[in-house]
C-alpha positions as CSV (number, residue, x, y, z in Angstrom):
1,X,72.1,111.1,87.3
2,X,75.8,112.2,88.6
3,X,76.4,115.7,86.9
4,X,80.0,117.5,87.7
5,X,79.4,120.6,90.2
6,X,82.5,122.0,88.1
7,X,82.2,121.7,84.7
8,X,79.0,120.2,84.2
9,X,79.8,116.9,82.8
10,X,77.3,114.2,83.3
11,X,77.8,110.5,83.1
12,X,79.7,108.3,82.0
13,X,81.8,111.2,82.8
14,X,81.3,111.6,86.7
15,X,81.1,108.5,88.4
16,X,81.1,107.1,92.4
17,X,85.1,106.6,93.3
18,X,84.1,105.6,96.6
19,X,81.7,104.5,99.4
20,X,81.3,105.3,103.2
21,X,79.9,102.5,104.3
22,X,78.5,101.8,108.4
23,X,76.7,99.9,109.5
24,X,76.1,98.5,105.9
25,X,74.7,101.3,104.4
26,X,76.1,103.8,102.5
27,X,76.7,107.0,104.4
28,X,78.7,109.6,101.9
29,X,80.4,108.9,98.5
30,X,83.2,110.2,96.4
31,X,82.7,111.4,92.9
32,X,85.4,112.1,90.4
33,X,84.8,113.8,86.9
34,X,87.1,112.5,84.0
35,X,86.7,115.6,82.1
36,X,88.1,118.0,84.7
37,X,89.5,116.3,87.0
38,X,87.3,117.4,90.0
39,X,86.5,115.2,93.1
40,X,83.7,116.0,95.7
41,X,82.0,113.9,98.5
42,X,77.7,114.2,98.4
43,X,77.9,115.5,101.9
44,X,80.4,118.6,100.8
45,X,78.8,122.3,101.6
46,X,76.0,123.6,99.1
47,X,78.9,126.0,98.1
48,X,81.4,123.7,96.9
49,X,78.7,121.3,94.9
50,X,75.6,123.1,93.9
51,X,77.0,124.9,90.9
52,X,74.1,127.7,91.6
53,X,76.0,128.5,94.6
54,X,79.7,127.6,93.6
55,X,82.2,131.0,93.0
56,X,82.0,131.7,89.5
57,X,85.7,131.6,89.5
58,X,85.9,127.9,90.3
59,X,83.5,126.7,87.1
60,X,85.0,126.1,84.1
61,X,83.8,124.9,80.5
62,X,85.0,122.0,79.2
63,X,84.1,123.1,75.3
64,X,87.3,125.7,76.0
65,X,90.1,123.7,76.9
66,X,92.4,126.2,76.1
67,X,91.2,128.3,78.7
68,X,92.6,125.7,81.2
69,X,96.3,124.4,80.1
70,X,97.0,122.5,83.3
71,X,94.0,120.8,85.5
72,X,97.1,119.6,87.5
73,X,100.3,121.5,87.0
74,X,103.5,119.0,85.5
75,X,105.6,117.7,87.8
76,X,108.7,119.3,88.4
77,X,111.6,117.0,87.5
78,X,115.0,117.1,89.6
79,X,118.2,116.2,87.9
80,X,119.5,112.9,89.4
């Protein structure tokens, strides 16, 4: 089971976006989380996926989206 190293979020929420492959076998992969927006390869430092060892500051909980306005900040739209 694929659990997000951010938020938590297991599957069908976190999923594989992509595969490393070499040699025909599969040497990293790409995960994306739907419910927060975080993406991490399986081959990332302990401290950017193993939310034991991840800065406190960089978890969130999806049950308080108000917490979190903006995963990704809007655009900012120039006059034409």
């Amino acid at each position: 089971m694929i659990n997000c190293p951010r938020c938590g979020a297991a599957e069908p929420h976190c999923r594989i976006q992509h595969e490393g492959i070499e040699d025909d076998r599969t040497v990293w992969r790409v995960y994306g989380c739907a419910k927060c927006a975080f993406n991490w390869r399986d081959n990332e430092p302990a401290t950017t996926i193993n939310p034991t060892l991840r800065d406190a500051f960089f978890q969130m909980d999806p049950s308080r989206p108000d917490d979190y306005p903006h995963n990704i900040p809007p655009p900012k739209v120039r006059p034409q």
